[in-house]
N, C-alpha and C positions, 0 to 999 in steps of 0.2 A: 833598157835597150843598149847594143853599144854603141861605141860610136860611129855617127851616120860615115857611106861611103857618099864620097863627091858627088852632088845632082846631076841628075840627067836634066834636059830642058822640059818643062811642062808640055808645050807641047807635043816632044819626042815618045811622050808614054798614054797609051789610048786608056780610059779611064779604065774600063777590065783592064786592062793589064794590070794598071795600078793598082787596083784593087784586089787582085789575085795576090797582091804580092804583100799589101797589107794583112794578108788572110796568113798568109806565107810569115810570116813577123810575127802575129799573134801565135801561131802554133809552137813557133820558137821561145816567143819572149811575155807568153799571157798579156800582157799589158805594153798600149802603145798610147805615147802622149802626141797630139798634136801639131802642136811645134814640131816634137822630130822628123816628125811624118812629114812636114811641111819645108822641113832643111832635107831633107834625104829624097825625095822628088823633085826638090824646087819648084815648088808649087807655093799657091796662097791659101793658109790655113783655114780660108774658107771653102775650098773646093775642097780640100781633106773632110773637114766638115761635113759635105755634101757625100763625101765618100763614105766615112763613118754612119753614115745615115742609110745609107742607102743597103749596105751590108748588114746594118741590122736590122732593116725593112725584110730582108730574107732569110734572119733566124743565122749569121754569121758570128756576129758579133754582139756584145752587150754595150751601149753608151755609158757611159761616168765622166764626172766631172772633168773636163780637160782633157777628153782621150776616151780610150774601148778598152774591155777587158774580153778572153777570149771566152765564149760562149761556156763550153763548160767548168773554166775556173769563176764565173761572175757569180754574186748570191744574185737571185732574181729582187725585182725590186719591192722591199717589204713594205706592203702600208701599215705605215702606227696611227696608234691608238689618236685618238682628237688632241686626250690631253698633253701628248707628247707633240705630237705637230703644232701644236700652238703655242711650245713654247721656241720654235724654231725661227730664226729669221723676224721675229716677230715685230721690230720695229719697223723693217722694208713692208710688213703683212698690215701694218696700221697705217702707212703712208701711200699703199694703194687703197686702202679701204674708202679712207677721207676721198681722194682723187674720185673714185667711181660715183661714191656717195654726192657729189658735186657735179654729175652728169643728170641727177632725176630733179626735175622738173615737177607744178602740180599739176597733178590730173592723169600722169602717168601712172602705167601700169607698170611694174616690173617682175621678171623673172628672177630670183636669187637661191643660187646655187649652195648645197653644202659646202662646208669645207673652212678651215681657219682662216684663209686670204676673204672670204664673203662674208664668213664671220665679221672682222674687222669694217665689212662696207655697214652690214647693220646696224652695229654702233655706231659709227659716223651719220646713219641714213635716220635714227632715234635721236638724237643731239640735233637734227635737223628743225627746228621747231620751226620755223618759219612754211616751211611746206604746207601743202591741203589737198586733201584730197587723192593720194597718193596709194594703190593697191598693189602689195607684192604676194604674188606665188611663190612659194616654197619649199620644200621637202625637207628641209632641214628640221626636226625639234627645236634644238637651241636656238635657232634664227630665229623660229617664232618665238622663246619666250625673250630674246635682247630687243624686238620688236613692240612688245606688249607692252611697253612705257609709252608708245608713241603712241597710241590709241588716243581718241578718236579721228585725230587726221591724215593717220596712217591704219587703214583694212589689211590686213595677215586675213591668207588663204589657206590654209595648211593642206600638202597635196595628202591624200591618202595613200595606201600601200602596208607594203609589207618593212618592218623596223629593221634597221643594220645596225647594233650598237656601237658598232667601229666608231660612226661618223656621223651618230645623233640621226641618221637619215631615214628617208621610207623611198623604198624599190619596187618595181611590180614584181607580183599582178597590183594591177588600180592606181599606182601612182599616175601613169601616164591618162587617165581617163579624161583630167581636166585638160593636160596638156594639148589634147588633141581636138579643145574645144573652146582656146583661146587666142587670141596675136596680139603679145603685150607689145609695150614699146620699146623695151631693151631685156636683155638677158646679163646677168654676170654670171661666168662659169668658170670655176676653177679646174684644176687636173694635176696631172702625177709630170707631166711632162708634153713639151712643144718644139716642133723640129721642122726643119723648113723640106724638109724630102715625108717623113715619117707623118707628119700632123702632130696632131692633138691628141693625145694618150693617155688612160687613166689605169691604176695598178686591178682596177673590181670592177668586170665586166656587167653586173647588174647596174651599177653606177652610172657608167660609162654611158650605159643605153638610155639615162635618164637624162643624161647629159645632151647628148646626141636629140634628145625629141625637144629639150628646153629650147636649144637652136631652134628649131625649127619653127619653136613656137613663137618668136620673137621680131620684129623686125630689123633690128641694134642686138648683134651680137657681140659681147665685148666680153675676153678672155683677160681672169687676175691671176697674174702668178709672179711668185719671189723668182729672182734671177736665177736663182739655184735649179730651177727646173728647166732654164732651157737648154733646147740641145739633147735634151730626153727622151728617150722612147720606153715608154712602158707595154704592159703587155694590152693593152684594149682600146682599139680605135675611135675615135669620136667622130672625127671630120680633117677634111684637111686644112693645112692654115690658111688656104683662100678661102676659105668660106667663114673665117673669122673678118669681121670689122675693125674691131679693132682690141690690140693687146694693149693692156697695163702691167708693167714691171716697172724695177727697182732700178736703179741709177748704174749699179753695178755689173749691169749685166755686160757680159762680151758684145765690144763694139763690132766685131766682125761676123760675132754669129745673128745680133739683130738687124745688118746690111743684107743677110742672107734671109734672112725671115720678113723684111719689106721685099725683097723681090718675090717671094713665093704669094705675097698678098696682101697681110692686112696692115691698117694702120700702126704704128706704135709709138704708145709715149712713155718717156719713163720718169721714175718721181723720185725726188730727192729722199 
């Protein structure tokens, strides 16, 4: 971008307008970071935020880290492989893991979601020895077998479905059969990305849907994701983030995008 012209007052600019002219910026310049956005308005980087959100809630813009890139120069957002996303981030993926894993209680049932960050709860939730009694549903393959150590005072329910080898997972038809015929005690759900306008988003709409009924199945819905995803909007809706309980992230995540994500709703704590 170049450099910003002298701010108008925030309130002097109605948020279309601002936004139009955001649109107006990408067409020129592909790529708009944040901050500038937030010195060239005179605005607070979280209402930019709320703006970048909402632009791409309508097929405008594409989110990336720290800013938008303009819709037809963006790559869309690719899901990799398990084995590659798990080597990402992967120490913040093992410090939410433990954290979640320190939420189940005996006698509880749990919901646990594919994905590396749930990954990581499983092993912490298998190291648990001290537990009893304790039944998790799941969809994941891999989950069930970092689980099968814990046997007997940990029950794996494996959902049925149809196999994604992306993500180790099973998808409908028939995943959802059980789903729709239990109310555990908590859910842990991961995703592609979290946005306090947009929600909760995942890159595989078969996914997405599994995700979406896990909620529903649960009474403690509690979303795990590395910092790196929020602020995300991928291509597949789940829910909004009021209808999360509560998020677990990483320490690092932007102070002003998670002020912006407690007022749209849910809890948030984040782990060292």
């Amino acid at each position: 971008m170049s450099s910003p012209t002298p701010p108008e007052p925030d309130d002097a600019i109605p948020a279309e307008v601002r936004r139009q002219r955001i649109i107006s910026l990408l067409v020129e310049h592909d790529h708009v970071r944040v901050g500038d956005l937030a010195s060239r308005f005179g605005t607070s980087e979280v209402t930019i935020r709320t703006d970048l959100a909402a632009l791409a809630a309508r097929g405008h813009l594409t989110r990336v880290r720290g800013g938008a890139m303009a819709r037809s120069s963006a790559q869309p957002h690719r899901e990799l492989p398990f084995a590659e996303s798990l080597l990402e981030h992967a120490e913040e993926k093992a410090a939410i893991g433990y954290a979640a894993a320190q939420l189940v209680h005996d006698a509880d049932s749990v919901i646990l979601d594919v994905g590396t960050t749930t990954t990581a709860i499983a092993r912490a939730l298998a190291a648990r020895h001290e537990l009893r009694d304790v039944t998790v549903f799941t969809n994941g393959l891999n989950i069930a077998l970092e689980l099968e150590s814990a046997a007997p005072w940990l029950t794996v329910v494996v959902l049925g479905g149809t196999l994604r080898s992306m993500q180790h997972s099973l998808v409908d038809p028939l995943a959802g059969l059980i789903l729709d015929r239990i109310t555990a005690n908590v859910a842990f759900i991961g995703a592609h990305g979290l946005d306090p306008t947009a929600g909760l988003t995942n890159a595989n709409i078969a996914e997405a849907e599994m995700k979406r009924r896990m909620l529903l199945a649960a009474r403690r819905r509690v979303v795990v994701l590395d910092s790196s995803k929020l602020g995300v909007v991928s291509l597949a809706r789940i829910c909004d983030a009021a209808d999360i309980d509560l998020l677990l992230t990483g320490a690092g995540a932007d102070p002003a995008l998670l002020t912006s994500l407690r007022e749209a709703g849910p809890e948030i704590r984040t782990v060292p």
